[in-house]
C-alpha positions, 0 to 999 in steps of 0.5 A, spaced: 705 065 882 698 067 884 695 067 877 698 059 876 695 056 882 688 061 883 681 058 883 677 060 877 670 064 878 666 058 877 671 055 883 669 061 888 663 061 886 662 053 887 665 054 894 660 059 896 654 055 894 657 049 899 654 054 905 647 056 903 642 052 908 637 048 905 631 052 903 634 059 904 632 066 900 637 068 897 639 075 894 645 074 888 649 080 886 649 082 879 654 079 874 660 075 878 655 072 884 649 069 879 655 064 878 653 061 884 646 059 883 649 054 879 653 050 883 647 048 889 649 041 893 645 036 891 639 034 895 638 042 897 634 047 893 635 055 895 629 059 892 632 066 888 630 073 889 631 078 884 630 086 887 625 087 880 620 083 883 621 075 882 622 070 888 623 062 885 626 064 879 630 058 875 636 057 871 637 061 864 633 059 858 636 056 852 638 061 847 632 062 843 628 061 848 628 067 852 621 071 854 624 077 854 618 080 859 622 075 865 629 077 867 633 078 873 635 085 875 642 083 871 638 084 865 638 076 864 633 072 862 631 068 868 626 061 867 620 061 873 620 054 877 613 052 880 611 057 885 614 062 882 612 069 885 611 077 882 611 082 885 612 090 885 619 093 885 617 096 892 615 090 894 621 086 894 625 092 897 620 091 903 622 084 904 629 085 903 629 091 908 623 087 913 629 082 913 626 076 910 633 074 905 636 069 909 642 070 905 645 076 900 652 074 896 655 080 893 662 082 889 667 087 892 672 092 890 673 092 898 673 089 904 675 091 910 677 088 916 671 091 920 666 088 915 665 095 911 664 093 904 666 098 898 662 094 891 662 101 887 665 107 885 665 113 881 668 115 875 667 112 867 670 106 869 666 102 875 658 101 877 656 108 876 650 107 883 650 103 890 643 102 887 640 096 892 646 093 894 645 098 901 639 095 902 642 088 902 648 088 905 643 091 912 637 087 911 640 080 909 640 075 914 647 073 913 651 077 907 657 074 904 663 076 898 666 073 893 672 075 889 678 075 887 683 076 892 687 081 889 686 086 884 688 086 877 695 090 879 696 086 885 694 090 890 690 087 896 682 087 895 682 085 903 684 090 907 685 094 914 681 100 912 676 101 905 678 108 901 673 107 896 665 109 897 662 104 902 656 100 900 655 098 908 658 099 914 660 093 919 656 087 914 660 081 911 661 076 915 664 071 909 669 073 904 670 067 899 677 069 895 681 065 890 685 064 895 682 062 901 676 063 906 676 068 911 671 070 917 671 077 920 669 077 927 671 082 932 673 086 927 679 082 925 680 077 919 680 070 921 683 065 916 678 058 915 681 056 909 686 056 904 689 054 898 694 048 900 699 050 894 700 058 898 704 058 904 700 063 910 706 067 909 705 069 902 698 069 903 699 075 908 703 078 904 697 079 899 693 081 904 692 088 907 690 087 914 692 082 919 689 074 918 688 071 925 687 064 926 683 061 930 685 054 931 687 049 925 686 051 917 683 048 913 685 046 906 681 049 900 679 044 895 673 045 890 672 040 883 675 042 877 670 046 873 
């Protein structure tokens, strides 16, 4: 029932971008995040930051296009917008720890109830080192996730407690799922919004801690993408 009625990664990432402010420095996580960029409302321009030392960065070249010597940390290829600036790797993780990002979406394996996040592994089949996702989830002004809401073999990715290595402690404020928009506050996951189509009950069902409410549930609607 789940896969028939779950939003796509264009759609979470499309809802994600709906609360990035006006102006804001933002930090995309590698693979699934970068979706976001896409998706900016009219009438507002976030500026992108990249930890190999660009921030100001545009949409991806036309295939053929690409300058090779300008890529995000992702390894994509990356245009530059007027403004654009590049410094040295040392450099951007000085503003990502000084606290200069206003906002760092990241992806998950885990995200606890208390905020903690686990977004790599060890073994031959996960993202082999923290890397700069420590420093972002600690220095980011805001720190949001996106994902799907359960794992390919049905099991919770929200849970009460993270079993997987932590990439940061007590940091995820915003969790968008495929299923729905969760807060964490107080150490509790808050129900925002949520697909009209799944009831609270089965929603919970999938979910591996305790969803509160704290007043009316809104419904999630996003465009066909």
């Amino acid at each position: 029932m789940i896969n028939d009625i779950k939003l796509t990664n264009a759609q979470i990432a499309w809802r994600a971008a709906q609360d990035i402010e006006d102006g804001a420095y933002v930090n995309l996580g590698i693979g699934f995040p970068e979706m976001v960029a896409q998706y900016q409302p009219e009438g507002r321009e976030a500026i992108f930051h990249t930890e190999n030392g660009v921030l100001g960065f545009g949409q991806a070249p036309a295939e053929g296009d690409e300058d090779w010597d300008l890529i995000n940390a992702g390894k994509k290829a990356i245009t530059l917008k007027p403004g654009a600036a590049f410094f040295h790797h040392a450099d951007s993780f000085a503003m990502v720890r000084g606290g200069h990002l206003d906002v760092a979406i990241l992806g998950a394996y885990q995200i606890a109830q208390n905020g903690d996040l686990a977004n790599w592994r060890v073994g031959n089949k996960g993202v082999p080192a923290v890397g700069g996702a420590m420093d972002l989830v600690h220095g980011a002004g805001r720190v949001a996730v996106i994902t799907d809401h359960v794992t390919k073999d049905g099991k919770p990715k929200l849970v009460a407690e993270c079993t997987f290595p932590l990439t940061g402690v007590g940091c995820v404020t915003r969790v968008y799922t495929s299923l729905a928009v969760v807060d964490i506050q107080d150490g509790h996951f808050v129900l925002r919004e949520k697909l009209p189509q799944i009831s609270l009950e089965d929603l919970q069902a999938v979910t591996g801690a305790e969803l509160k409410l704290d007043g009316p549930v809104a419904d999630l609607i996003v465009p066909e993408l």
